[in-house]
N, C-alpha and C positions, 0 to 999 in steps of 0.2 A: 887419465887421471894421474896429477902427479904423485910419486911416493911421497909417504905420510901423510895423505888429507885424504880423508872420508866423506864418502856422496852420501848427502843427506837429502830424501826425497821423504819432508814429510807432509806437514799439513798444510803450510803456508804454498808450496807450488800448486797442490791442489785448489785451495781459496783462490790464488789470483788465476789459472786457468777459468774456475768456476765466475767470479768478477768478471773477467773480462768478456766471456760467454754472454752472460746478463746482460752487461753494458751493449754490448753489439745487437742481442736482443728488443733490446728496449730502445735501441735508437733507428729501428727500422721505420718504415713509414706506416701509417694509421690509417690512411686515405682507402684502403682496403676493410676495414674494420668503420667506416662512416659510412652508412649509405646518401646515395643523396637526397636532396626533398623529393615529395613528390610534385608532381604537376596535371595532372587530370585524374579524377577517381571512376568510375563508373559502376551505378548500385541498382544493383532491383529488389524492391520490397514491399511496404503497406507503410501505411501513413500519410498524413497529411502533407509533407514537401515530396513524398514520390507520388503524388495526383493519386491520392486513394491507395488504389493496387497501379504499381506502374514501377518507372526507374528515374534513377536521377544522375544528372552529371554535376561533375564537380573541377573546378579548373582555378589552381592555384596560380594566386596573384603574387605573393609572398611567401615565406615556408610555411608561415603559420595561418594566413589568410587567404579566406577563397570565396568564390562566386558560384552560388548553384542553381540548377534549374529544374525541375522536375515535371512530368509529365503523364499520366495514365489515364483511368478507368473510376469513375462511379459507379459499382452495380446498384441495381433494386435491391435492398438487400428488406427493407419491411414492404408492404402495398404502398403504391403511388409515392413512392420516395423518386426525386430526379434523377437519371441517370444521363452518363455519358462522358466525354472528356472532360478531363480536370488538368490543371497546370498550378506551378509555383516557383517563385524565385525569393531567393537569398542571398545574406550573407553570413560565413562560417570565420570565428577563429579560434584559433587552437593552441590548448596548453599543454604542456606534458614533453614527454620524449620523442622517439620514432615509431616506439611499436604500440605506447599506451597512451592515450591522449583523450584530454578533457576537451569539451569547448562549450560555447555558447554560438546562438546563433540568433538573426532578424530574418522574418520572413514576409512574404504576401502568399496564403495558400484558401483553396477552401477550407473553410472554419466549420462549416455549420451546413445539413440538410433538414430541412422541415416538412412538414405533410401537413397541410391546410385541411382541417375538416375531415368528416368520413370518406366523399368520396371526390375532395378539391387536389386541386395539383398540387405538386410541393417544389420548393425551392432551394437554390442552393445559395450558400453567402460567403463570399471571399473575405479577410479581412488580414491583419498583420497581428504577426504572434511571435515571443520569445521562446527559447527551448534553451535547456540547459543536457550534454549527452557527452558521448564518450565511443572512442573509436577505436578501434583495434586495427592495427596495420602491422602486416607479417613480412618479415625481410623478402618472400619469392613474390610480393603484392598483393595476395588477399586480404581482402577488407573486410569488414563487419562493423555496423554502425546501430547506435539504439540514443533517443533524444527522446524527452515529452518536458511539458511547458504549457503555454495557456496563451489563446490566441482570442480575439472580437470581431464577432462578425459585422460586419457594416451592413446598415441596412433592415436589420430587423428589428420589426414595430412590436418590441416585448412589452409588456405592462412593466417589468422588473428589468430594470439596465443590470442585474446581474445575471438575466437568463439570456445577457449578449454574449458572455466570454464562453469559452468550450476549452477541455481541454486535448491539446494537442502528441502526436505521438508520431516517431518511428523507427521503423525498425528495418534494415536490409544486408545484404552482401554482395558483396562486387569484386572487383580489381583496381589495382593503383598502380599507375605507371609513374615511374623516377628517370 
């Protein structure tokens, strides 16, 4: 230091140390902090697109848009109700962020089981139905999914064309790979 001038360390070295800290901070990369979309889901649960009790897969087309398939189980669950494989497909698209997401979706699943008479067979009816739901997706890939809506069965000879629709549901959890 030369004679007569005084080192002045005050607030302002501090502030631009502090700024410049910031700036370097913020200009780091983000690509760490985005995860990517995802690209297949896989869920097990109950409902109409997971074939009753069963699972479903899920395999994205675009971030937001996807094609599913699902697969399970009819039980007997009253007397003489029909049992046995069930299957469904769709399409899923999605609003929202990463981890919280809205969507609507179009399907073809079982709609409807019936029981003919005391002691007649009963029937099952496929049909296409809308659903409106919401999906939880967790940055390490668990999933959890829950939809209901209102689907028609085709095929059944009701007296009242409003004892064709049924309402629709489901609910499951899985994994999401990215």
């Amino acid at each position: 230091m030369l004679p007569g001038t005084e080192r002045r360390t005050g607030i302002s070295a501090h502030f631009a140390a502090v700024l410049a800290l910031g700036l370097a901070v913020s200009a780091a990369p983000v690509s760490a902090q985005t995860p990517s979309p995802p690209r297949i889901t896989a869920l097990v649960g109950a409902g109409h697109d997971m074939g009753w009790f069963g699972g479903q897969a899920e395999g994205y087309i675009l971030p937001r848009l996807s094609l599913f398939a699902g697969l399970g189980y009819t039980p007997d669950i009253e007397n003489d109700n029909p049992t046995g494989a069930t299957f469904a497909f769709g399409v899923r698209q999605y609003a929202g962020g990463q981890r919280h997401r809205g969507f609507l979706q179009a399907s073809v699943s079982q709609v409807m089981v019936t029981t003919r008479g005391e002691t007649g067979s009963g029937e099952r009816f496929y049909g296409p139905g809308i659903q409106a739901g919401y999906s939880f997706l967790a940055p390490g890939g668990l999933t959890a999914l829950v939809s209901a809506g209102v689907g028609y069965a085709l095929g059944l000879d009701a007296a009242d064309a409003s004892d064709d629709f049924a309402t629709l549901f489901n609910v499951g959890i899985g994994y999401t790979w990215r």
